[in-house]
N, CA, C and O atoms as a DFTB+ gen file, in Angstrom:
732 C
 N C O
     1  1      -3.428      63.220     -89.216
     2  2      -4.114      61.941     -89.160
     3  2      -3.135      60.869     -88.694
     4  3      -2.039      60.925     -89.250
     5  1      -3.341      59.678     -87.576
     6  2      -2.758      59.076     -87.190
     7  2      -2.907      57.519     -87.897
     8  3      -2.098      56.602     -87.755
     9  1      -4.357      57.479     -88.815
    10  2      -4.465      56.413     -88.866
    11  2      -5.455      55.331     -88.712
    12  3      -5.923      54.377     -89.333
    13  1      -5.584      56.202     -87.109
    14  2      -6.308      55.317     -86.186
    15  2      -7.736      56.065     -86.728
    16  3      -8.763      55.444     -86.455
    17  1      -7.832      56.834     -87.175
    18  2      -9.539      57.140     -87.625
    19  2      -9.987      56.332     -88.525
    20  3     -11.216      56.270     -88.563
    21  1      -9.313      55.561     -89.411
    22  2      -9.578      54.692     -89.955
    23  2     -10.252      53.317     -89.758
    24  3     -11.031      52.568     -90.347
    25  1      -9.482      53.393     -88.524
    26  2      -9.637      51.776     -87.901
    27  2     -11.255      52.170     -86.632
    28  3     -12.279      51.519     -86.424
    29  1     -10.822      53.329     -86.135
    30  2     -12.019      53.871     -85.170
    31  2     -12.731      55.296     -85.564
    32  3     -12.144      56.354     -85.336
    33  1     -13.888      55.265     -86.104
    34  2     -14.835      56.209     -86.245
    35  2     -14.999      57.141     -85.155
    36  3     -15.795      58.061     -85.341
    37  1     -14.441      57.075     -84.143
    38  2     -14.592      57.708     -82.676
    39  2     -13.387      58.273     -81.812
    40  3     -13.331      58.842     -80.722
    41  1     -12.073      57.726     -83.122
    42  2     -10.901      58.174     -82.587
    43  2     -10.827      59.900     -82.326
    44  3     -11.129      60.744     -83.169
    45  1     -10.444      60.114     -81.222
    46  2     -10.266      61.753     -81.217
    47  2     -11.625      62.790     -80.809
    48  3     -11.716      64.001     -80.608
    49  1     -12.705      61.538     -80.801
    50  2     -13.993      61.799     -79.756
    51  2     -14.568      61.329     -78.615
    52  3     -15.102      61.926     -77.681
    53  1     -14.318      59.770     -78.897
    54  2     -14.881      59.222     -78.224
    55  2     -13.982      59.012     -77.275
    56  3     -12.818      58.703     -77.527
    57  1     -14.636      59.222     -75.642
    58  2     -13.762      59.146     -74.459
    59  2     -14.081      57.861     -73.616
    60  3     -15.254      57.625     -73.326
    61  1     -13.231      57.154     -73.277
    62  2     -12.991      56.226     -72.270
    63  2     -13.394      56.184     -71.184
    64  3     -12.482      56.371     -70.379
    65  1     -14.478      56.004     -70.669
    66  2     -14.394      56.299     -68.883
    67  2     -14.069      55.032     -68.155
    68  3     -14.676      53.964     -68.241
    69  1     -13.007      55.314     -67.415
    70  2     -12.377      54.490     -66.392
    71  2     -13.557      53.517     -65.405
    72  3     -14.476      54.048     -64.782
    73  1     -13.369      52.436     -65.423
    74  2     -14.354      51.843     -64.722
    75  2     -13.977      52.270     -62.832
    76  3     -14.845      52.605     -62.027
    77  1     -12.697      52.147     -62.567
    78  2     -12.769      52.513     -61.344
    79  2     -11.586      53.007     -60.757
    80  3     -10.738      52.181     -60.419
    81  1     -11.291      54.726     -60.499
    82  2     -10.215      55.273     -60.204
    83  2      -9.515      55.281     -58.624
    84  3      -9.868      56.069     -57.747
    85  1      -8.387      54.175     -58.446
    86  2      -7.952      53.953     -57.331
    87  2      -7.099      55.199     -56.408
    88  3      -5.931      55.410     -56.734
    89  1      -7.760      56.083     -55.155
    90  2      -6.603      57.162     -54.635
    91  2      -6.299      56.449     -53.478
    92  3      -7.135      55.648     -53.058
    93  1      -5.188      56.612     -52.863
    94  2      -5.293      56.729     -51.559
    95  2      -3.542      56.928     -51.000
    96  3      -2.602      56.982     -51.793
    97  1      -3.398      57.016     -49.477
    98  2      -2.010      57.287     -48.867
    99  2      -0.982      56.377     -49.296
   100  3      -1.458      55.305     -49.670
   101  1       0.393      56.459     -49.372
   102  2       1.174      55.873     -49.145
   103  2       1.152      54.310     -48.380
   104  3       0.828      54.083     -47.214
   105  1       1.604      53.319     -49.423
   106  2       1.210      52.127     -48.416
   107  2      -0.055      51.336     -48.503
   108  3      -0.001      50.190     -48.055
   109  1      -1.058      51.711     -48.949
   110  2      -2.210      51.727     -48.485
   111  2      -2.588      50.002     -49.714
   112  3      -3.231      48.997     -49.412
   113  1      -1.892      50.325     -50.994
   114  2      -1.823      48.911     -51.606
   115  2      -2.685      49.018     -52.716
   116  3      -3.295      48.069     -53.209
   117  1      -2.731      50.280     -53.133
   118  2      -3.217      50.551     -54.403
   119  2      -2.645      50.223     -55.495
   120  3      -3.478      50.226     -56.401
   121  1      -1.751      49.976     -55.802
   122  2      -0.862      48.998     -57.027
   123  2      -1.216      47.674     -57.165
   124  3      -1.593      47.236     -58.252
   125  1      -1.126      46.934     -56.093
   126  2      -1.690      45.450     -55.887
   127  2      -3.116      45.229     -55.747
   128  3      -3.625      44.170     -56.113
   129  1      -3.967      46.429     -55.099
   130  2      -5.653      46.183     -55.394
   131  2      -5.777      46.249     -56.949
   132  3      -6.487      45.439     -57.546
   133  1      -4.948      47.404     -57.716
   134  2      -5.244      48.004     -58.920
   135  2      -5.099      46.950     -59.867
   136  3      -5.908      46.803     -60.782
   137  1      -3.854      46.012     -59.655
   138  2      -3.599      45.070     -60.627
   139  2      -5.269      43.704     -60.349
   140  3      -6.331      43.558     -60.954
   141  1      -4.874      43.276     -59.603
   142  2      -6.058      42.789     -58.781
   143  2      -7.407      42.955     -59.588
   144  3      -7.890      42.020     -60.228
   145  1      -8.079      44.424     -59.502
   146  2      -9.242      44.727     -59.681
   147  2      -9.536      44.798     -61.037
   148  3     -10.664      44.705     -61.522
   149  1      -7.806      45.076     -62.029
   150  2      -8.267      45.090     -63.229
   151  2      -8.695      44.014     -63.655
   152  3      -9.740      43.885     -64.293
   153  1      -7.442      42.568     -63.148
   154  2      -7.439      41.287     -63.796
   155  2      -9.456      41.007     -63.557
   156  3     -10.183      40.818     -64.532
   157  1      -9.841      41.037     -62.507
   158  2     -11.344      40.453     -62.218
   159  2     -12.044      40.781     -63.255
   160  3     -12.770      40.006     -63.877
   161  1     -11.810      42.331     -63.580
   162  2     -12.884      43.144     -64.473
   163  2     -12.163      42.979     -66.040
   164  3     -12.833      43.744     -66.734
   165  1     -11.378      42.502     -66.697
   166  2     -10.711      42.062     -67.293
   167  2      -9.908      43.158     -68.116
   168  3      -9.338      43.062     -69.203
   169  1     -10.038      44.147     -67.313
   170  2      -9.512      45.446     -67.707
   171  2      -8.144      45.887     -67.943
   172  3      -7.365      45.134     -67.358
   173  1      -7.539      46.848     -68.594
   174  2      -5.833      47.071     -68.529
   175  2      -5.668      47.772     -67.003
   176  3      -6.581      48.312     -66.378
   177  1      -5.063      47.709     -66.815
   178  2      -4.546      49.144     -65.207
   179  2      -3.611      49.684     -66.286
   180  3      -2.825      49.256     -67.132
   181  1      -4.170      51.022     -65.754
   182  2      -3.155      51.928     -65.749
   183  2      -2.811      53.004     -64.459
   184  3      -3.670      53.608     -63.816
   185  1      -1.418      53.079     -64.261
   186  2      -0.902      53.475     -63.379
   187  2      -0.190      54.765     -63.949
   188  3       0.583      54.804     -64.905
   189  1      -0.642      55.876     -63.109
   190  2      -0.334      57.337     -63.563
   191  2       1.719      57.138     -62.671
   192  3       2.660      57.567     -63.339
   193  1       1.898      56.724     -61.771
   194  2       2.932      56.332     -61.667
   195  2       4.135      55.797     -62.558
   196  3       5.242      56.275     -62.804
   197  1       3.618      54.841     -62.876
   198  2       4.221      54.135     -63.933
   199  2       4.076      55.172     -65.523
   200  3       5.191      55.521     -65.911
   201  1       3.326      55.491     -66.102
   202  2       3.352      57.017     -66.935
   203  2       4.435      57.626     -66.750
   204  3       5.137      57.831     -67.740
   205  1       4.908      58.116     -65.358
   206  2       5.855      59.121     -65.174
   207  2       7.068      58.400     -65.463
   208  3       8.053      58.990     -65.906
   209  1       7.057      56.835     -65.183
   210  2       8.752      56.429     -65.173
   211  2       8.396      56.275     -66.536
   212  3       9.234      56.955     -67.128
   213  1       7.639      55.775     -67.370
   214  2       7.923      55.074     -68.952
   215  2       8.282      57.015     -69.151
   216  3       9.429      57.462     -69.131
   217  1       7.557      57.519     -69.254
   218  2       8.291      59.245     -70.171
   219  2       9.946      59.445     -69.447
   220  3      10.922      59.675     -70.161
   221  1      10.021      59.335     -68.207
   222  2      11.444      60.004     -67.388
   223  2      12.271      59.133     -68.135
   224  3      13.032      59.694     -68.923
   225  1      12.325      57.285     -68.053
   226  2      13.106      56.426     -67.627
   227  2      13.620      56.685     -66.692
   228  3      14.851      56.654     -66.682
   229  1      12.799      57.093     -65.366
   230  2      13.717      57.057     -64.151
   231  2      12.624      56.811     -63.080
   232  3      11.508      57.217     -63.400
   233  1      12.752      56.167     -61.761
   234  2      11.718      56.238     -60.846
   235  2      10.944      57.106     -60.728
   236  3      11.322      58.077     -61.384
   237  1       9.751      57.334     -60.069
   238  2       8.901      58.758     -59.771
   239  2      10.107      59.393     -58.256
   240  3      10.432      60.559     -58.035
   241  1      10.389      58.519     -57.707
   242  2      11.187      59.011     -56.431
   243  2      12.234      59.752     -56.869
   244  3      12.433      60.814     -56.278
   245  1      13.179      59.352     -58.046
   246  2      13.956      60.346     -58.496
   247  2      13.426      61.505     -59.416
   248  3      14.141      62.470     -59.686
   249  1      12.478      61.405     -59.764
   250  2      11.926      62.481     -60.957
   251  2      11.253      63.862     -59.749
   252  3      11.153      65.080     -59.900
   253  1      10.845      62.792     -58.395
   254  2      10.253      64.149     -57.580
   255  2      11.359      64.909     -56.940
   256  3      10.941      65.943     -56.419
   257  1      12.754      64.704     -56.804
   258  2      14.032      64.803     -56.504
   259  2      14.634      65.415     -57.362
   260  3      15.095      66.535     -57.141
   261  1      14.721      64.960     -58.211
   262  2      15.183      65.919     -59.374
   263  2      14.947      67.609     -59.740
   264  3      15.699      68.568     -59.912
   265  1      12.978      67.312     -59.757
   266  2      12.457      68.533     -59.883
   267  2      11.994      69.053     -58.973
   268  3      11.791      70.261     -59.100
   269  1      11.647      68.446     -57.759
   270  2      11.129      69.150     -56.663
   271  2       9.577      69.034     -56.763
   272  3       9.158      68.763     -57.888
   273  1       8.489      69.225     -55.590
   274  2       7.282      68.787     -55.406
   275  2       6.495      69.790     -56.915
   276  3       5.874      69.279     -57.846
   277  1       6.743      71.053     -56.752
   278  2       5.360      71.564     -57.374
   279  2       6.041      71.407     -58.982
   280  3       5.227      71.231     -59.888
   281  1       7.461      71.465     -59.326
   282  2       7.207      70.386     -60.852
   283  2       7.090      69.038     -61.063
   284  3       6.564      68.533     -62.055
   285  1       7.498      68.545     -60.287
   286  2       6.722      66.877     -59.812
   287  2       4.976      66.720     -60.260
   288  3       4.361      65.916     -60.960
   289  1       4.568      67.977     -59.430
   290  2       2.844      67.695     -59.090
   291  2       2.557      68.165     -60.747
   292  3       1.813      67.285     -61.179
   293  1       2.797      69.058     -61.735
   294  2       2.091      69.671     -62.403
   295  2       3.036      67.977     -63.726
   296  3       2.189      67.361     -64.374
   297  1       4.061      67.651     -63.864
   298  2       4.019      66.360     -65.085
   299  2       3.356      65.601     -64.234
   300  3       2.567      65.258     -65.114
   301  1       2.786      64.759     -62.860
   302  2       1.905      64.291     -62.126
   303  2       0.639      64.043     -62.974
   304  3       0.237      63.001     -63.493
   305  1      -0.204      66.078     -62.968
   306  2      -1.440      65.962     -63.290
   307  2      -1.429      65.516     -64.665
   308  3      -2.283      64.634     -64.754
   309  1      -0.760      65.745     -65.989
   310  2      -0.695      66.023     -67.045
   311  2      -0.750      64.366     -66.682
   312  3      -1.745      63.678     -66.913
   313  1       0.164      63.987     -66.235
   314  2      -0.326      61.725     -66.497
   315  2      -1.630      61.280     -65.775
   316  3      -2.487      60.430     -66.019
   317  1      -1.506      61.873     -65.135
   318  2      -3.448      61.686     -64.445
   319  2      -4.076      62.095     -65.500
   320  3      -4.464      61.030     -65.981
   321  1      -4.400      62.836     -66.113
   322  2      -5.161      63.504     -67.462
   323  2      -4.913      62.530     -68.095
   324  3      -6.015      62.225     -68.549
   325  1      -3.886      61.486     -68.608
   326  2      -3.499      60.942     -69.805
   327  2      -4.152      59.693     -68.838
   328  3      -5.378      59.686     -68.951
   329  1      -3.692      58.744     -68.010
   330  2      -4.373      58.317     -67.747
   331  2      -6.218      58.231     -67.467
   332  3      -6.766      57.232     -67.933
   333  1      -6.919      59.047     -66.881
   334  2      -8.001      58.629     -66.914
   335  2      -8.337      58.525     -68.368
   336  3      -8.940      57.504     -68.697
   337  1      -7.984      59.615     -69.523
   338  2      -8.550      59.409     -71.003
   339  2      -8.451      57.726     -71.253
   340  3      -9.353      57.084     -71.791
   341  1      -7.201      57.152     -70.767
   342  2      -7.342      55.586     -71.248
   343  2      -8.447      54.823     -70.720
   344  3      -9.081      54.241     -71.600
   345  1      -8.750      54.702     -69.865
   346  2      -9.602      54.267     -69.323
   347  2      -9.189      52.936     -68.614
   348  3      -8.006      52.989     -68.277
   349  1      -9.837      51.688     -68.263
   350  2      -9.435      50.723     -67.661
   351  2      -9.853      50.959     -66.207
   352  3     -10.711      51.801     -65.942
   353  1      -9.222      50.181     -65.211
   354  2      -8.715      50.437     -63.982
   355  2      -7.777      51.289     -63.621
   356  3      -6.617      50.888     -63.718
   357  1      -8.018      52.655     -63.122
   358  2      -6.646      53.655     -62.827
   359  2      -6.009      54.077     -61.553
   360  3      -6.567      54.890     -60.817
   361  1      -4.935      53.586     -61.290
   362  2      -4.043      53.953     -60.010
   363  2      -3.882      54.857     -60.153
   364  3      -4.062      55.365     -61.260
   365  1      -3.359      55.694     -58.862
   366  2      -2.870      57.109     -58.857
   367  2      -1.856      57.400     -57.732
   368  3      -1.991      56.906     -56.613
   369  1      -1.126      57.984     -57.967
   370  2      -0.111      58.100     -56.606
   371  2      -0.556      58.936     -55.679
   372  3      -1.419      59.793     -55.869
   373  1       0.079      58.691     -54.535
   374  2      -1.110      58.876     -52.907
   375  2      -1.195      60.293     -52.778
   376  3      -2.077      60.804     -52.087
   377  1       0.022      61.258     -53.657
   378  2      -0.140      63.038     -53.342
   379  2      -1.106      63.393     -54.769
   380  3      -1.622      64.487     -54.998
   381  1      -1.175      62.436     -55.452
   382  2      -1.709      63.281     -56.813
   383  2      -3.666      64.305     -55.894
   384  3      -4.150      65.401     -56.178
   385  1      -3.911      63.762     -55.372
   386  2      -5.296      64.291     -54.709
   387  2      -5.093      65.735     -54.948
   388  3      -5.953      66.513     -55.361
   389  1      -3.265      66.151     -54.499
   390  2      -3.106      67.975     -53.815
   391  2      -3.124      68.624     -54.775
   392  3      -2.801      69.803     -54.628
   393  1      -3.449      68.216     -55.958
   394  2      -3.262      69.495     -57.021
   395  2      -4.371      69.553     -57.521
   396  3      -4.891      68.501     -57.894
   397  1      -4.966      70.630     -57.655
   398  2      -6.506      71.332     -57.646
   399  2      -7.275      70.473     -58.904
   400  3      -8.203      69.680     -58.746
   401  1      -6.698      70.810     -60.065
   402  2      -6.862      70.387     -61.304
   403  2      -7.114      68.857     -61.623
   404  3      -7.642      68.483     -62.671
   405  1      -6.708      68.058     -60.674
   406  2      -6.628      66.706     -60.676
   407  2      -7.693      66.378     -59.983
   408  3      -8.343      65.443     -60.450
   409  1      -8.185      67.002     -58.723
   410  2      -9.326      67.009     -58.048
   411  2     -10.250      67.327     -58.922
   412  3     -11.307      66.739     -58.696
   413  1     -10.276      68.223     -60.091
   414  2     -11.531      68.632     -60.536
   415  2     -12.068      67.308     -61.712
   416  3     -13.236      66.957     -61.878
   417  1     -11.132      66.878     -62.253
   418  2     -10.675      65.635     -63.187
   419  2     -11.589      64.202     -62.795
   420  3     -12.294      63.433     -63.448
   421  1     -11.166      64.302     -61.369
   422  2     -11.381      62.905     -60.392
   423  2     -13.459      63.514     -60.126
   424  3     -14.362      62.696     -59.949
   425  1     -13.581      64.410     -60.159
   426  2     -14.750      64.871     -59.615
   427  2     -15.857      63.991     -60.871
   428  3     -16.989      63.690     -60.491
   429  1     -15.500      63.698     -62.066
   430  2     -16.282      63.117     -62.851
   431  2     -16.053      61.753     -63.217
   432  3     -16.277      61.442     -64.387
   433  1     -15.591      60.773     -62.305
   434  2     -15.300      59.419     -62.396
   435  2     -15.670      59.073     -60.813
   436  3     -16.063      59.758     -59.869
   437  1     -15.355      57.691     -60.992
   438  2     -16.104      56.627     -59.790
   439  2     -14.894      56.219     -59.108
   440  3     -14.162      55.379     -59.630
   441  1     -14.539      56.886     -57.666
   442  2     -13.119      56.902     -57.050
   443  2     -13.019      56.405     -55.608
   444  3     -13.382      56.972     -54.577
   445  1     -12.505      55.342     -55.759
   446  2     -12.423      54.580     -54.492
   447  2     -11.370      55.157     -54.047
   448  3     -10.547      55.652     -54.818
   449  1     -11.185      55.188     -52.254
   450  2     -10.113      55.502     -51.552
   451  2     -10.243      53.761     -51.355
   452  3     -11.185      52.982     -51.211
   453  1      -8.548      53.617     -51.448
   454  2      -8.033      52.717     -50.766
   455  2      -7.305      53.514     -49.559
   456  3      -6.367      54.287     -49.754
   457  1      -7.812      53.252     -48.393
   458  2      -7.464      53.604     -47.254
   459  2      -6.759      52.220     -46.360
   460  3      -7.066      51.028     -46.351
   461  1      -5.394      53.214     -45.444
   462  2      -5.142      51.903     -44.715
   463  2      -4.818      52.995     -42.609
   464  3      -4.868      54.217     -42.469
   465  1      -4.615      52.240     -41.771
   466  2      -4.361      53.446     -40.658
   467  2      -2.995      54.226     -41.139
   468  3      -2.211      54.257     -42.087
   469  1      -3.241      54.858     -39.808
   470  2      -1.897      55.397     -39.919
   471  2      -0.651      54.314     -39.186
   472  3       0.365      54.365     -39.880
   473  1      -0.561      53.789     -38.515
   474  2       0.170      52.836     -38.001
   475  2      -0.270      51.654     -38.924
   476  3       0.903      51.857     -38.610
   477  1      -0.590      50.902     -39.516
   478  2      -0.219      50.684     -40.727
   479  2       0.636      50.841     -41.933
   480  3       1.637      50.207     -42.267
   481  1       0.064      51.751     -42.468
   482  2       0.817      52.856     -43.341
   483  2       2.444      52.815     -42.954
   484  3       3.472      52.526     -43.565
   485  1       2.130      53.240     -41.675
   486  2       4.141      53.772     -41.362
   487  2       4.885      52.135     -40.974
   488  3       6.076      51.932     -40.738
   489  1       3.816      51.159     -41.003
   490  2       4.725      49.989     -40.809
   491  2       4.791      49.776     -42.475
   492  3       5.743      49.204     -43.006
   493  1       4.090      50.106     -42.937
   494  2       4.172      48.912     -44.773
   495  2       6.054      50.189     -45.410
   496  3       7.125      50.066     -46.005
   497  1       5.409      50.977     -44.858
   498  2       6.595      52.458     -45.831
   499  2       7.846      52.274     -45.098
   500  3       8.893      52.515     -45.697
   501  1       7.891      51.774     -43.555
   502  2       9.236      52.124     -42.758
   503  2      10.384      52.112     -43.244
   504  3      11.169      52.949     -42.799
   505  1      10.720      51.443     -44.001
   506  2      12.027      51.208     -44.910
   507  2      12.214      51.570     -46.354
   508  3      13.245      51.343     -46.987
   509  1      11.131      52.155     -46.828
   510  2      10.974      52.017     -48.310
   511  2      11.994      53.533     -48.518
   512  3      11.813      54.691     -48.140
   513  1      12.793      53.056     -49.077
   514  2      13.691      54.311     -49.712
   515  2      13.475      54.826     -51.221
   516  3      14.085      55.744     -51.769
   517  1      12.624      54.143     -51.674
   518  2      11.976      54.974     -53.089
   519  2      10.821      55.954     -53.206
   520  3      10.154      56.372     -54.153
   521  1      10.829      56.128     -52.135
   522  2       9.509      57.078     -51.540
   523  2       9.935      58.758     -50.899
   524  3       9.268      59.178     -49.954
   525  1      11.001      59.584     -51.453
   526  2      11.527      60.545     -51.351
   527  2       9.930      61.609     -50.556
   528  3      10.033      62.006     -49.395
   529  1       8.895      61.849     -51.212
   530  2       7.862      62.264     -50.109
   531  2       7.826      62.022     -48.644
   532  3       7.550      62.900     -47.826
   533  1       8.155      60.625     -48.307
   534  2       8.329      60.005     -47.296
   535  2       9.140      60.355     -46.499
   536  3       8.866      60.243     -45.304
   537  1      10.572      60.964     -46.968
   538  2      11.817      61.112     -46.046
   539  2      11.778      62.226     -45.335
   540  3      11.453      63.356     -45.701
   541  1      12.175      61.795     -44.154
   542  2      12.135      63.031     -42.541
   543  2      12.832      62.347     -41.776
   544  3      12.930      61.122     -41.719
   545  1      13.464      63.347     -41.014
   546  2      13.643      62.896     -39.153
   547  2      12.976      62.130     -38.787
   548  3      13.424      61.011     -38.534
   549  1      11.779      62.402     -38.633
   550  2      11.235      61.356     -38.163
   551  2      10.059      60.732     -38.680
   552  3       8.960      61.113     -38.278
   553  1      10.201      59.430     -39.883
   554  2       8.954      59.731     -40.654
   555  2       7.721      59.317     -40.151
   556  3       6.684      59.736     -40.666
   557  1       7.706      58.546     -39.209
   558  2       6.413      58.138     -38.824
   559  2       5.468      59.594     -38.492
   560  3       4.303      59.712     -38.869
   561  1       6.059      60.424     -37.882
   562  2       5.389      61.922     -37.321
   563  2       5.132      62.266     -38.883
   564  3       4.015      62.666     -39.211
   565  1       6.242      62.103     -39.930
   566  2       5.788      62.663     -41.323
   567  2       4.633      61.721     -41.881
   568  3       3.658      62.222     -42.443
   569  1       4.738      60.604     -41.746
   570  2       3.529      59.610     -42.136
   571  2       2.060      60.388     -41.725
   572  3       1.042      60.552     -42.398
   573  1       2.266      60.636     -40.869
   574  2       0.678      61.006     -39.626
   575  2       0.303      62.385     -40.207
   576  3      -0.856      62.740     -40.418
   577  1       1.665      63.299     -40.501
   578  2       1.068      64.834     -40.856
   579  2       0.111      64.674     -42.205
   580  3      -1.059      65.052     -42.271
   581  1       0.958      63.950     -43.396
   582  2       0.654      63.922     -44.731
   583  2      -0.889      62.890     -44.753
   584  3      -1.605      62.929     -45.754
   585  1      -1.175      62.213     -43.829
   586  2      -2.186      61.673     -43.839
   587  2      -3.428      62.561     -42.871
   588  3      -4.655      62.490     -42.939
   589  1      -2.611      63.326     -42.048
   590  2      -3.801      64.364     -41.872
   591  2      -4.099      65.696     -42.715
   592  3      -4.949      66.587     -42.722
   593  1      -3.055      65.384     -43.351
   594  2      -3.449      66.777     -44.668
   595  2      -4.216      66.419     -45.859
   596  3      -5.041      67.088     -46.481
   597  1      -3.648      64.859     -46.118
   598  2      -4.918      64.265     -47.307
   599  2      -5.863      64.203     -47.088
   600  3      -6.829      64.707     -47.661
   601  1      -5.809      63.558     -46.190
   602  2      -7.395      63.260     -45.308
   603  2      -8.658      63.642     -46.530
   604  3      -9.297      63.264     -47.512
   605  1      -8.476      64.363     -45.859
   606  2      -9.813      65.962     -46.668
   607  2     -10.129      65.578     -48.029
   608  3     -11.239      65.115     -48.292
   609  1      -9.105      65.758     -49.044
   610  2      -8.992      65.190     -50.231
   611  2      -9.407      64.234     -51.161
   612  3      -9.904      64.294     -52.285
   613  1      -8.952      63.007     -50.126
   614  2      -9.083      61.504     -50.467
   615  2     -10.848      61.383     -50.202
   616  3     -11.436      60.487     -50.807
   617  1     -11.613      62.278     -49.319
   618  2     -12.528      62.006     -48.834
   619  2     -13.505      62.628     -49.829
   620  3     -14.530      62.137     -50.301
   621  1     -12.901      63.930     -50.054
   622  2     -13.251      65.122     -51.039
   623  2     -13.968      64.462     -52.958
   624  3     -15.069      64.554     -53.501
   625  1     -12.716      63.888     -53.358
   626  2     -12.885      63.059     -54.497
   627  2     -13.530      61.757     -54.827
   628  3     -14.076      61.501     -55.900
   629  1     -13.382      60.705     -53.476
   630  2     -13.589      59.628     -53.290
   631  2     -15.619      59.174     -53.178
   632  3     -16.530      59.912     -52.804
   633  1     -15.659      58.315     -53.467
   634  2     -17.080      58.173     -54.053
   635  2     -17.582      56.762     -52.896
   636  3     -18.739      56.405     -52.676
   637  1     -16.314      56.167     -52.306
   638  2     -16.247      54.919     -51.544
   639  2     -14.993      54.550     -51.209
   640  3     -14.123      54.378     -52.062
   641  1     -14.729      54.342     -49.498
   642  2     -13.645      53.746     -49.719
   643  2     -13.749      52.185     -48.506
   644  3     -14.558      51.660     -47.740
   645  1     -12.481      52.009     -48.959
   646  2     -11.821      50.790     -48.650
   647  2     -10.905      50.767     -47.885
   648  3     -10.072      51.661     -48.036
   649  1     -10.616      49.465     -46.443
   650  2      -9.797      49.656     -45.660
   651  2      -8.703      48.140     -45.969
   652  3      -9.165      47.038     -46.266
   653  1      -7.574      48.373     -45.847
   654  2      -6.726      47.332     -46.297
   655  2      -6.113      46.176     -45.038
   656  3      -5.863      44.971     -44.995
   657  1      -6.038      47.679     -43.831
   658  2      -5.775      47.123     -43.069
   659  2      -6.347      45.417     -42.394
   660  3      -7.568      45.263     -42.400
   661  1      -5.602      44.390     -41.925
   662  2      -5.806      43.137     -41.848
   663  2      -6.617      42.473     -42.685
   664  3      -7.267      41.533     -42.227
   665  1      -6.730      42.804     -43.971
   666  2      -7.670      42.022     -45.193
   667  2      -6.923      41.806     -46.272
   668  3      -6.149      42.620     -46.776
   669  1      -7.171      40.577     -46.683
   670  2      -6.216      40.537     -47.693
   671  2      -6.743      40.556     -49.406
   672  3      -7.781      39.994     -49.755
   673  1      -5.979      41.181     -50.215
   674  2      -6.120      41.617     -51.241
   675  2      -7.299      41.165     -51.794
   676  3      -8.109      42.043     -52.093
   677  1      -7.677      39.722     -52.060
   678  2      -8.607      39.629     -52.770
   679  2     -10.302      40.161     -51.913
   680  3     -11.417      40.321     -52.410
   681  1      -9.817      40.305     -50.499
   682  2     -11.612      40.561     -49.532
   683  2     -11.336      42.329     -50.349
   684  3     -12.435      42.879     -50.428
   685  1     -10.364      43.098     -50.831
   686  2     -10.829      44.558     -50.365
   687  2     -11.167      44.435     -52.279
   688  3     -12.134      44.984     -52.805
   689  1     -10.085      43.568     -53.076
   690  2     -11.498      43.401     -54.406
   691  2     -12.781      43.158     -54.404
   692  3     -13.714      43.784     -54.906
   693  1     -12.739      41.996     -53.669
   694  2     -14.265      41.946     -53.539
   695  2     -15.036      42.700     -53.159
   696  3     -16.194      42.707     -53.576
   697  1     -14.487      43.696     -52.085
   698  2     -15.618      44.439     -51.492
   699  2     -15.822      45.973     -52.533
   700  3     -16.927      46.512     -52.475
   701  1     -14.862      46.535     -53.339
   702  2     -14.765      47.278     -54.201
   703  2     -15.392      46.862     -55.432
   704  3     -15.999      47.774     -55.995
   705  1     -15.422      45.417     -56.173
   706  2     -16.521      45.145     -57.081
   707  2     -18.066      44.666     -56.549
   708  3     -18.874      44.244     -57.376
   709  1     -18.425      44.763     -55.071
   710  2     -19.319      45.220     -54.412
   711  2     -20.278      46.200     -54.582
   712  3     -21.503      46.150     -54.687
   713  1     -19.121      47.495     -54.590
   714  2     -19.511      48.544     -54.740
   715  2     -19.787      49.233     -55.992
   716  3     -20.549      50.200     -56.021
   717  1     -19.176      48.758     -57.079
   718  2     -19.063      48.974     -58.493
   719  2     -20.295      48.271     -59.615
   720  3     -20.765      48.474     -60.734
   721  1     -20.458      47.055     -58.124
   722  2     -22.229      46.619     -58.879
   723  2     -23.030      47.558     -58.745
   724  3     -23.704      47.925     -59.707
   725  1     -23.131      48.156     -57.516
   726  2     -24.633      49.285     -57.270
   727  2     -24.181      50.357     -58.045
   728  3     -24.685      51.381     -57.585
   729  1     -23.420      50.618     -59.068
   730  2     -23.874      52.090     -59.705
   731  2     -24.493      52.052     -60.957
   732  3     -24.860      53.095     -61.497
């Protein structure tokens, strides 16, 4: 017993559903829609990102470095899991889509792609050195592959999306609590 059954009759049953789960590529400005969309809806964000650094104390860029992609992806899903249970507004980092289990997760919530181009994308990331996914010879060609491999995914899970490109933060809230009226 934690306690909390005391205070909540529903602790340890009752589940949270996320008002609106943010995916999308690298860049694309899902941190800043997410904060954004919670403040409107007066909601917490939670960021499955941010999950990974509060448990590591270390960036996600070093934690995917450390362990490498497929133990990266599997403490990933396990904060996606912990996240959607909270509920709120939920970010997600732009690879979480590739792991099966997370797709099946996302399949029962309301999931906007924040989408941005690909020339976009590789201008917002060009320099960003905390983005270890990101690093190649040549990343713009890596920008373009990983966005033609999500593709599918983002489209797969996604319920509506959103383009960032030349709009600024508050038009792609608006147009996302748009969409969050009709359901």
């Amino acid at each position: 017993m934690t306690g909390l059954e005391d205070l909540n009759p529903y602790a340890g049953t009752y589940r949270t559903q996320p008002k609106a789960v943010l995916v999308g590529p690298p860049g694309a400005g899902k941190s800043t829609i997410g904060r954004r969309l919670a403040r409107a809806l007066a909601l917490p964000l939670v960021d499955s990102d941010q999950l990974i650094e509060e448990e590591t104390g270390t960036s996600c860029g070093e934690v995917f470095l450390s362990l490498g992609e497929p133990a990266f992806r599997e403490l990933e899903a396990r904060h996606v899991a912990e996240a959607l249970e909270i509920g709120g507004v939920v970010s997600l980092g732009g690879g979480a889509v590739l792991t099966d289990s997370t797709r099946e997760l996302l399949s029962h919530h309301d999931v906007v792609w924040v989408d941005v181009s690909v020339e976009e994308g590789i201008r917002r990331t060009a320099h960003e050195t905390t983005r270890p996914v990101l690093a190649a010879d040549d990343p713009a060609e890596h920008y373009r592959t990983l966005i033609k491999d999500r593709t599918p995914l983002y489209r797969e899970v996604a319920g509506y999306r959103t383009r960032t490109d030349g709009r600024t933060p508050q038009q792609v809230v608006a147009d996302i609590l748009g969409y969050l009226d009709t359901l």
